[in-house]
N, C-alpha and C positions, 0 to 999 in steps of 0.2 A: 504494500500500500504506500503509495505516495502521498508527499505533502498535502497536494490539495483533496486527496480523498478523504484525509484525515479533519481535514477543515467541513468537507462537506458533509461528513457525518454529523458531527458537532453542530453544528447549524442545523440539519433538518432533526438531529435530536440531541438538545441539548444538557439531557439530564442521564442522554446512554454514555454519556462521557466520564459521569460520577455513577461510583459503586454503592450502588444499596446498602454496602455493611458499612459503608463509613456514613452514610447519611445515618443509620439505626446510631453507630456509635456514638458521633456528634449529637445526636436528640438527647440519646442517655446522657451524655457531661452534662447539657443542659438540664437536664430534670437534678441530676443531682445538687447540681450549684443550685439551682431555686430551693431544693430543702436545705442546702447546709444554709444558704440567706436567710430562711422562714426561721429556721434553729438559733441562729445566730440574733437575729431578731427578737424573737421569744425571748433569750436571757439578754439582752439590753434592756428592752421593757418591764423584766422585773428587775432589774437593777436600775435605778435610774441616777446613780452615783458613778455606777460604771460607763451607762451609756455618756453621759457628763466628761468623763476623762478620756472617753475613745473620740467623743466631740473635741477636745482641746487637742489631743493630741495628733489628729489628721490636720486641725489646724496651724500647727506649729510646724508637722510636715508641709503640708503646702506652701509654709510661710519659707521654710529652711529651701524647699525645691525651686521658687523664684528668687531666692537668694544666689543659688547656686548658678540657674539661667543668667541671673545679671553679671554674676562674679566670671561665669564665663566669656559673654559677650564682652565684657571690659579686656580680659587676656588676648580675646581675637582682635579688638581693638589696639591694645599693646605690642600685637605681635606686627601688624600691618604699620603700626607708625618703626617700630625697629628695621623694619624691612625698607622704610624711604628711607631711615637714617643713615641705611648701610649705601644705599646710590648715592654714585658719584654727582657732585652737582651741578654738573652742565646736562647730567643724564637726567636730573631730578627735573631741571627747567621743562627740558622736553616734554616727560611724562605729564609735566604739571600744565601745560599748554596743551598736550592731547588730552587729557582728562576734562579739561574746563570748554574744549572746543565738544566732547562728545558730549558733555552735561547742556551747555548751547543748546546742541542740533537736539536733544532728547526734549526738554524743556522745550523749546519749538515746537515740536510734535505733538507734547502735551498740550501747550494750550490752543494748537491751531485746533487740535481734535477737542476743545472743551468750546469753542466758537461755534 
């Protein structure tokens, strides 16, 4: 069987592509994660001191995970101005003239397309 037969099978039946025993098995993971949830649910709700500290503490992950985003973006930032530090500066000129010419023509295009 060649590529395109393989393509046209798929197309005229799109589910003869996936195996029934992985569809069965994928529903079961589904079924079971909704009861470990239901379960898991249950004793939050009778603990409402617990549920309280699992509240604070995804919040403080959350808080610690955009920490972590910014404190990276700042390194990508650092790493990019180390990298123009290390060009030579007549090389730096250049780049800095085709940079500011391609920001131009980009910005042009913007707002001719918001006209």
């Amino acid at each position: 069987m060649n590529g395109e037969d393989g393509l046209n099978s798929i197309i005229k039946d799109p589910l003869g592509a996936v195996k029934v025993e992985d569809l069965v098995v994928e529903a079961a993971r589904d079924l079971i994660k909704d009861e470990i949830k239901r379960y898991i649910r249950k004793k939050l709700d009778e603990d409402p001191k617990l549920k309280s500290d699992v509240r604070t503490a995804v919040a403080e992950l959350m808080d610690a995970k955009a920490r972590e985003a910014y404190a990276l973006v700042k390194l990508g930032k650092c790493g990019v101005n180390l990298g123009i530090a290390m060009v030579p500066p007549d090389l730096k000129k250049r780049m800095d003239r085709d940079i500011a010419s391609l920001l131009e023509r980009e910005m042009g295009q913007v707002v001719s397309r918001l006209e």
